[in-house]
N, C-alpha and C positions, 0 to 999 in steps of 0.2 A: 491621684485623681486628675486628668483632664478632662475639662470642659471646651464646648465650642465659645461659650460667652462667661465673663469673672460675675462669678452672684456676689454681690459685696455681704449681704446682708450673713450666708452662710458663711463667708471665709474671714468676716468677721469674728462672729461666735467661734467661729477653729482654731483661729486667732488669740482669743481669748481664753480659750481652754490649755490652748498651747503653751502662752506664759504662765498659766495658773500651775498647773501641773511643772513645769519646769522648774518653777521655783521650791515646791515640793522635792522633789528631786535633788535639786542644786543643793538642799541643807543634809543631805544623807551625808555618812559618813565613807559609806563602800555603798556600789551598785551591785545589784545580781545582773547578771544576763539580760534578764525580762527587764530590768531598768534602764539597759542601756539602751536596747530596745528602741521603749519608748522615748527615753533621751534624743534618740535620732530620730524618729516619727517627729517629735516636738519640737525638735530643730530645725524643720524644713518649715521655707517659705515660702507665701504665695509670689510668683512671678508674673506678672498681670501682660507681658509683650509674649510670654510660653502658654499661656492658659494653664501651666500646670505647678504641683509643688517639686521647689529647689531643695539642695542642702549646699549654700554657701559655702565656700571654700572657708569664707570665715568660725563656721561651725564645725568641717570638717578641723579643724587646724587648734581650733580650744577644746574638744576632744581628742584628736590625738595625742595633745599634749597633757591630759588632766590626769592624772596619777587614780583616779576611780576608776579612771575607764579599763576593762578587761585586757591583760597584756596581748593577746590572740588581737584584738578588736585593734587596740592603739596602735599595733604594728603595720594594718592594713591602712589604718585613716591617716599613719604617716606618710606612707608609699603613695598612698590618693594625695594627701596634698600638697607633697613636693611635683608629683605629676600635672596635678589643677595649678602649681602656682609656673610648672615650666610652659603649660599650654597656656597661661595668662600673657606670658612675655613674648611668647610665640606673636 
């Protein structure tokens, strides 16, 4: 989603559903597919100087690493955040 202006009031409520649902999630024991999904939808944050939603390196990097996460998937989100933390140094 980008917007030209942050609506607090809507990225609140998103906000809100965001941890709620996460925490759902966080107590599985395996994810399917469709959880992890949403796992990463629900891990992006609002960035109020982009107008738009992030996925922090710090989220990319506790999923790569989480043994739920889909071996296909974990392998890409390691590759992403060794690259997000060499463009960090950069």
């Amino acid at each position: 989603m980008k917007t030209n202006q942050s609506i607090p009031k809507e990225v609140t409520q998103i906000i809100h559903y965001q941890r709620k649902r996460l925490a759902e999630l966080y107590s599985l024991e395996k994810w399917s597919e469709s959880d992890f999904e949403e796992i990463m939808r629900c891990s992006s944050e609002w960035n109020a100087d982009m107008q738009s939603w992030i996925l922090p390196l710090s989220s990319v990097e506790k999923l790569a690493f989480d043994a739920r996460t889909p071996d296909r998937q974990a392998r890409s989100l390691q590759f992403i955040a060794r690259q997000m933390g060499q463009n960090a140094v950069s």
